[in-house]
VEXVEXLO-985919 format. One record per atom (N, C-alpha, C): residue in one letter; y, x, z. Coordinates in steps of 0.05 Angstrom, whole numbers, plus 5000, padded with zeros to 4 digits. Layout:
AYXZ
...
This chain:
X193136411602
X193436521574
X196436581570
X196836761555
X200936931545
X200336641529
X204636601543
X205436501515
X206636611504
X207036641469
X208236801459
X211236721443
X212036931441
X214736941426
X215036881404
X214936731386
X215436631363
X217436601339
X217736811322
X220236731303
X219036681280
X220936441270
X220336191246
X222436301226
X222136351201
X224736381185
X224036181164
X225135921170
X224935691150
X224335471164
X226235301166
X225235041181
X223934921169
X224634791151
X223134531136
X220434541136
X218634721119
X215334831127
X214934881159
X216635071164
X216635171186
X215834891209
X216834771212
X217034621237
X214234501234
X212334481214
X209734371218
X207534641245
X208134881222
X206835111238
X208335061269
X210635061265
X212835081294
X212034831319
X210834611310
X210034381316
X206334461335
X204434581318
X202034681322
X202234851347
X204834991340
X203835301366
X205335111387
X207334911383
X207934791414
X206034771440
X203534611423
X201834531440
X200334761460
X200735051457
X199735261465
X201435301483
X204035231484
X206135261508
X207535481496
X207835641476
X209435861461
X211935731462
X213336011451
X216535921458
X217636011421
X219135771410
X219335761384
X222035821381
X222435971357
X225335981350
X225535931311
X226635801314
X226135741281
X229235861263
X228836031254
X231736101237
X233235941220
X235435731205
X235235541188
X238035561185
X239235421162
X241935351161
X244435171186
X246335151186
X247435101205
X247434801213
X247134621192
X246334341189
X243934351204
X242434521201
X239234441206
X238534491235
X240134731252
X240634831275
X241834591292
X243034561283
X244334261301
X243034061304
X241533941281
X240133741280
X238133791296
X236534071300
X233234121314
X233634171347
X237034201349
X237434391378
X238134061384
X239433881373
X239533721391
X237833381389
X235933381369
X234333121369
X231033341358
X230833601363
X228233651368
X226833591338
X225033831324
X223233691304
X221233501303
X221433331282
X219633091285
X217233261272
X215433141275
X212733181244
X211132961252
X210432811226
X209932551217
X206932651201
X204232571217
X201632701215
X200232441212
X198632461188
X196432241187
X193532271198
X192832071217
X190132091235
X188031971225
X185532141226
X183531951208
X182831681225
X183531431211
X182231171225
X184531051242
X186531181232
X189031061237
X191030941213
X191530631222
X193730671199
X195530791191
X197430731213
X200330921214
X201031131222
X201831391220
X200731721223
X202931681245
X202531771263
X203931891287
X206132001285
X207732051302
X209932141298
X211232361331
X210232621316
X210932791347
X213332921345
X214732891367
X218333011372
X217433201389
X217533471380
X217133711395
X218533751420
X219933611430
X222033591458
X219333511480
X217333351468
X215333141487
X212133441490
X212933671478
X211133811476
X210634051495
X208734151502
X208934411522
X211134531516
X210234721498
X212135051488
X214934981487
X216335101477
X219634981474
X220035111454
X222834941431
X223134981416
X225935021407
X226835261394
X230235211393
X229835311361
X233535281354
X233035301321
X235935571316
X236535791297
X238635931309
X239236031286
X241436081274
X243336261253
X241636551255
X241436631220
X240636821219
X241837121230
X244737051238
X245537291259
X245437271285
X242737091295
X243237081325
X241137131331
X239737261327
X236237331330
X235437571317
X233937781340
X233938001343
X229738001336
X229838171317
X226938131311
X225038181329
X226438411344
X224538551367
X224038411393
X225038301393
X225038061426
X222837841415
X221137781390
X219337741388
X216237761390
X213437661390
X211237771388
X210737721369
X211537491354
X209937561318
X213137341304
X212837471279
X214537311256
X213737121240
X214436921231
X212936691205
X215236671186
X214036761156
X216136721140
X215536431125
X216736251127
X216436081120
X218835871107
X220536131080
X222236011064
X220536051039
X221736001017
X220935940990
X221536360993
X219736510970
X220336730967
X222536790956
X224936600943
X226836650931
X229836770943
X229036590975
X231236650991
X230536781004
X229337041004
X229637271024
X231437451011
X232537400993
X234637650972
X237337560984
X237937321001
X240037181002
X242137241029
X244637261023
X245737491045
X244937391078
X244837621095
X244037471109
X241137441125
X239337271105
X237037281105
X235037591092
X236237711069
X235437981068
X235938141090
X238038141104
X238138331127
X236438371150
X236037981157
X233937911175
X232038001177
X230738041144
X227538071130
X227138351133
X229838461136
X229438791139
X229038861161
X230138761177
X230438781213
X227238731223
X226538501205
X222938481215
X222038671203
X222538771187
X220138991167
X220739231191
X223139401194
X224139621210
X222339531235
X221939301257
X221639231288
X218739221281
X217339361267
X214039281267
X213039111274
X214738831277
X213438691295
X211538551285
X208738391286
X207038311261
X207638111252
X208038101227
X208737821216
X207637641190
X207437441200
X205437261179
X206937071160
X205737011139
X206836881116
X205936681109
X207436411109
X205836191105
X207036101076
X207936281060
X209036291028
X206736291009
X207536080993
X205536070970
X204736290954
X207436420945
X208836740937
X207636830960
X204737120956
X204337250979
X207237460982
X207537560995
X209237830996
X207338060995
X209038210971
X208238430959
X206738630966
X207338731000
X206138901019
X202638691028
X203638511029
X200238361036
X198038491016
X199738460987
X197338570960
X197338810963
X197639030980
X197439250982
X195239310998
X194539061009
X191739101027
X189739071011
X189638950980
X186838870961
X187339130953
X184639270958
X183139550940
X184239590908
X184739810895
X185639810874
X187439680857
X188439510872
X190839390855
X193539550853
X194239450829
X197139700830
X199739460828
X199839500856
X202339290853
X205339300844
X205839580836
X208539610824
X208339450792
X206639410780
X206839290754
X206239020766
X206238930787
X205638600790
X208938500809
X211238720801
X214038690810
X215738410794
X214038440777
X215738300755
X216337980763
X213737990780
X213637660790
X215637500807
X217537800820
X218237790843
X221337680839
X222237490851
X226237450852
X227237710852
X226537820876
X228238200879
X225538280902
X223738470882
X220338580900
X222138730921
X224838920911
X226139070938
X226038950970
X226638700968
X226238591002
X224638661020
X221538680994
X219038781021
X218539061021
X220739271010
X219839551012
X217739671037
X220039561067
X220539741084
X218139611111
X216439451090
X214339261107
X211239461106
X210639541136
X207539641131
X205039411121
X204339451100
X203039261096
X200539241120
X199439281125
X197239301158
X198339041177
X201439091190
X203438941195
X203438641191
X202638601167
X203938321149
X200538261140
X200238021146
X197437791139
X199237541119
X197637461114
X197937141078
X196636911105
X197936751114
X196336471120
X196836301091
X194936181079
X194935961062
X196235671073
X197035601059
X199435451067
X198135181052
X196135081052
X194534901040
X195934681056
X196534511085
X196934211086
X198934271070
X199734061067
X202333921041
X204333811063
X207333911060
X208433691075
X211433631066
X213033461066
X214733371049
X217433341072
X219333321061
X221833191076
X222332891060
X221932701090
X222932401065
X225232361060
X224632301029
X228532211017
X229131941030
X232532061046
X233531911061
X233531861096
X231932071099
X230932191132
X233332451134
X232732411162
X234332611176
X233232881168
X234233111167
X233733411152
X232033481178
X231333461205
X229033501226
X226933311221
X226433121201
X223533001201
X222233091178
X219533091184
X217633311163
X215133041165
X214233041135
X212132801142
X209832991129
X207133021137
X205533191133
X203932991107
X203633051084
X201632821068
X198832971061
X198733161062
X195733271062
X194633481088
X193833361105
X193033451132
X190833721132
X191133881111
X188734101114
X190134381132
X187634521134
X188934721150
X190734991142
X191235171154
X192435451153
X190835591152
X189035811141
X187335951139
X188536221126
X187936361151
X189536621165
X188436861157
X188837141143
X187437301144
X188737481168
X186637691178
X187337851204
X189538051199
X189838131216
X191738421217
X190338601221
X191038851211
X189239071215
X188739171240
X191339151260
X190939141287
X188538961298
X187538971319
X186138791346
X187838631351
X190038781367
X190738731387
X193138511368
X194238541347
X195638321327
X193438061320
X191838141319
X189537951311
X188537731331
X187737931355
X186937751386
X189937501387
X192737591377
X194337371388
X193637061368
X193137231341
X192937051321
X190436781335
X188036931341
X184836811353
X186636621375
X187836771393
X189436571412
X190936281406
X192436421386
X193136101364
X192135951363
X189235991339
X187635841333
X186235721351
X185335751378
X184835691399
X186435481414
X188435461423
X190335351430
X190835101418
X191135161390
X191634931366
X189034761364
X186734861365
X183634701373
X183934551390
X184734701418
X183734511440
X186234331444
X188634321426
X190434071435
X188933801431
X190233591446
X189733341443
X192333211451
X192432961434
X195832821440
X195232541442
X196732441455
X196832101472
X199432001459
X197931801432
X200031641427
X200431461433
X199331451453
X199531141481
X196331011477
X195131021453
X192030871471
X190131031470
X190231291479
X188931501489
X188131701474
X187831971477
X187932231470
X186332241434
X188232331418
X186132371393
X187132751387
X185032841370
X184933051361
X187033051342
X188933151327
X191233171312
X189133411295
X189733421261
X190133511236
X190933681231
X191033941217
X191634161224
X191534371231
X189334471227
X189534731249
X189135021238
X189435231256
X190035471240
X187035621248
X186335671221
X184135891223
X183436151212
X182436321241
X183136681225
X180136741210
X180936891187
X178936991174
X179037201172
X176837471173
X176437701171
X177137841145
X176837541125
X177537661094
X180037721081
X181637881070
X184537911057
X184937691038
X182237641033
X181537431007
X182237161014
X181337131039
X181336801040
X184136541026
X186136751048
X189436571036
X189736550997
X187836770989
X188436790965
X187636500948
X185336380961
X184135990959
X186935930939
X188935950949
X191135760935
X191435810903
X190935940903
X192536170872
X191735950852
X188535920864
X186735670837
X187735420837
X189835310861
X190035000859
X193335000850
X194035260862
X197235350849
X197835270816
X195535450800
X196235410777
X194535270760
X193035050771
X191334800755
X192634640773
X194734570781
X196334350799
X198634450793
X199934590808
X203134470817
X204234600803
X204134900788
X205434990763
X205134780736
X202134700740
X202334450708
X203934300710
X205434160738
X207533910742
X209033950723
X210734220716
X211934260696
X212034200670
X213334080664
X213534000628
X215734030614
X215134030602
X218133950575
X219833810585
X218933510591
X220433270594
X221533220620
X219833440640
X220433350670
X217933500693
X218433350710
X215533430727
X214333150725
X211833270724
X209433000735
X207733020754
X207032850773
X205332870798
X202733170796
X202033200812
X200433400819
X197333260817
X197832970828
X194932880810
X193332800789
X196332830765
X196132760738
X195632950731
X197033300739
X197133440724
X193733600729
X192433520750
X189733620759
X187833380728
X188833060738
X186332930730
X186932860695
X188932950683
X189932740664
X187032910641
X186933230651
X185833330632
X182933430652
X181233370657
X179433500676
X178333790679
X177233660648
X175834010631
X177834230631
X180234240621
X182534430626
X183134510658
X183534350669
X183834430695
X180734510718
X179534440704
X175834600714
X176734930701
X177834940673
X177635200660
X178535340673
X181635220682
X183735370692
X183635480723
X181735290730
X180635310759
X178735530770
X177035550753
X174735680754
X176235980748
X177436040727
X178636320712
X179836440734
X181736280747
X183036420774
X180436500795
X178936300803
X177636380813
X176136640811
X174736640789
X173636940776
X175337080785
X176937140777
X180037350783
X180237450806
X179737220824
X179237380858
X177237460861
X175137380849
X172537500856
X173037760844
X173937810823
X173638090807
X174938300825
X178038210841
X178838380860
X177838390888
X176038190889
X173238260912
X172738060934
X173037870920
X173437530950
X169737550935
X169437420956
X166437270952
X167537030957
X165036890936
X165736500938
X165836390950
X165136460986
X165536411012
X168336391017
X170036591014
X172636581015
X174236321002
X172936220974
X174536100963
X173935830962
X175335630952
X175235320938
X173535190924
X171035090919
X169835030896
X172034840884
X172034780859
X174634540844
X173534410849
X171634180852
X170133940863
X171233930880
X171734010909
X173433980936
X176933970929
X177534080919
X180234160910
X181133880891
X178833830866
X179433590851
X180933350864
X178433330886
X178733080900
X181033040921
X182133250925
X184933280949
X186833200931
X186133250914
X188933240885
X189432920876
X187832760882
X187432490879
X189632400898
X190632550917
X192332400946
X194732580937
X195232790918
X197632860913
X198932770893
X200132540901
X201132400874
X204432420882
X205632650884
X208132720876
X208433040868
X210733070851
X210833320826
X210933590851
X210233800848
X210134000866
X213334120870
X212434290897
X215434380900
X217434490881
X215334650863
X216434780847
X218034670817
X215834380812
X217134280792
X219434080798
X219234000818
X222133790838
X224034010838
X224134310846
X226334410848
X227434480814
X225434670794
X227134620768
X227534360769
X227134160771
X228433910762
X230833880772
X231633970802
X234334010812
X236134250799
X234634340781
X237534570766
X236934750777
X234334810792
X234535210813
X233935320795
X235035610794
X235035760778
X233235980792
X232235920814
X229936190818
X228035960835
X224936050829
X223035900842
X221236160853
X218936080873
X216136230874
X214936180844
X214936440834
X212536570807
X210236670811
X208136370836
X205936460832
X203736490809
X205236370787
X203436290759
X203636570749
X206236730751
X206437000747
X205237170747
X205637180779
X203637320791
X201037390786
X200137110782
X196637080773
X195837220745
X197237100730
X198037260701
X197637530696
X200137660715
X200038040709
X197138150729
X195937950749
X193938130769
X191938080743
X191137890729
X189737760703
X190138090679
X192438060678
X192738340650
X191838510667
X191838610684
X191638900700
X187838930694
X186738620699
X185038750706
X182738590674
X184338600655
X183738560628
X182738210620
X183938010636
X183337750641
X185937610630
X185037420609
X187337210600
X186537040596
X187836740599
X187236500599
X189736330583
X188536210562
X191436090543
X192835840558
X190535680573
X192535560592
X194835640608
X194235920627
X195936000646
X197836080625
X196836180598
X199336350590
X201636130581
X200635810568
X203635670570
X203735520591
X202435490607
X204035450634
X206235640632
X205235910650
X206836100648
X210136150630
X209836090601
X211936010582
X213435800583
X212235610593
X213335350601
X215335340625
X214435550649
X215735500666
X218135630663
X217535940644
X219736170637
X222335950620
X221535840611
X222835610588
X225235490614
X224535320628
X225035190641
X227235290668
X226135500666
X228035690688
X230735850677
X229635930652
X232236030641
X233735780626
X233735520622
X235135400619
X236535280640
X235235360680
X237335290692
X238935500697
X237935730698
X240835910692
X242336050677
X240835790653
X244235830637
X245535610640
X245135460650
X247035190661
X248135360688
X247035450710
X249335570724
X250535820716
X249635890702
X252136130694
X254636090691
């Protein structure tokens, strides 16, 4: 079987996906800050995975793994010497010097590239029928980044496991706390698609020896025929980790699911509709009953509300997002809309503190 060429733009997420394709024998390159390059080129990414019927979750150093893995400055990597791309920073920093140029260099090298961003990229929604995505810009840090991207090109993996950096760990360890999978929509290509099937393949048939014999590892990436499928998140996005947000602070992701049930069934279900209306069948998506109960094990505040709480002044606006595809297609929900206000609140008061 090819191994393939691999570019990562984002370590931190990144090194879970980056960790998966090891086991296929692929050859990884992860893009990251200069702190982070040093740390991965010379003690290797960890990822810290919980096994069912195990106490203590494993702990794999990608150095001990087939594929190989290096980590490299965003001016030292040439898009085209790749077989596929993973963007796997927050949507905010692709505007960022540097990293825009990069993002352009992949868009120009056709090379196919997948998104494991909560924030789909703009050219992905160009693949759902009738949507008019220039009025759904607004969501965007700067929509300019993904002009020069064929959408055909560019697939949404859902980025559903959960995985954290521990406070007080080295910037190369990633501890995974919700073990679900990557669920991949295709490329319009075959022949982009067959590498994707290869993945998922690869990533199936691993098995790892943490000394008392071979278990199946958590995880895995699966391709779906539907544009719809990655879209699953949108409903746990904004009845979870946009509600973290508050007035006072963030609060866990399992408070903000269980504190109110009925609200978050409302808010759950409405998104849902929403994809169905732009054309997912319920196959594609989440029932909240499955989703409810994951939310029970997320008991810390989501990325998004940990970072306003750090003062960022730009986050992923998938609550946004959901919002204007919602007006376009004559759908409003008074929950999303103060969420939505809540978060607008909260963001322009961190940048008027950095101004």
């Amino acid at each position: 079987m090819a191994a393939y060429n691999v570019l990562i733009m984002g370590a931190s997420y990144g090194s879970l996906l980056a960790t998966k394709l090891l086991f296929g024998g692929h050859k990884i390159t992860m893009v990251c800050l200069p702190a982070e390059v040093e740390a991965f080129n010379s003690e290797g990414a960890r990822v810290r995975m919980p096994i069912r019927g195990r106490k203590e979750p494993i702990e794999l150093d990608s150095r001990n793994l087939p594929g190989s893995l290096k980590a490299a400055g965003v001016a030292d990597v040439k898009p085209g010497d790749f077989d596929l791309v993973a963007l796997a920073m927050q949507e905010p920093q692709y505007r960022s010097p540097g990293v825009r140029e990069l993002l352009d260099a992949v868009a120009t090298s056709k090379v196919p590239t997948m998104s494991i961003m909560n924030m789909p990229p703009l050219p992905y929604l160009k693949r759902i029928p009738g949507l008019d995505t220039d009025a759904i810009k607004a969501a965007y840090t700067d929509a300019s980044v993904w002009d020069n991207f064929e959408p055909g090109r560019l697939t949404l993996c859902s980025p559903d496991p959960q995985a954290i950096r521990p406070p007080g760990e080295k910037i190369n360890v990633l501890q995974v706390t919700l073990p679900t999978n990557f669920k991949v929509a295709r490329f319009d290509s075959e022949q982009s698609t067959a590498m994707l099937r290869q993945m998922e393949a690869d990533i199936e048939a691993a098995r790892y020896n943490p000394g008392d014999g071979e278990v199946q590892l958590p995880v895995k990436l699966k391709v779906h025929d539907s544009v719809f499928v990655p879209l699953a998140k949108w409903a746990m996005l904004l009845t979870g980790n946009y509600r973290c947000v508050t007035k006072d602070g963030a609060i866990d992701i399992k408070d903000a699911v269980h504190q109110d049930i009925e609200t978050s069934r409302s808010v759950y279900n409405w998104v849902v509709g929403l994809c169905e209306k732009l054309g997912a069948s319920a196959s594609d998506l989440v029932p909240f009953e499955k989703y409810a109960a994951a939310a029970n094990d997320l008991v810390r505040p989501s990325s998004a509300a940990r970072a306003l709480n750090n003062g960022v002044p730009n986050i992923e606006r998938t609550d946004r997002l959901v919002q204007l595809i919602g007006a376009q297609l004559g759908m409003r929900n008074a929950t999303v809309d103060r969420t939505v206000a809540q978060v607008d609140e909260r963001v322009a008061a961190n940048r008027q503190k950095a101004a």
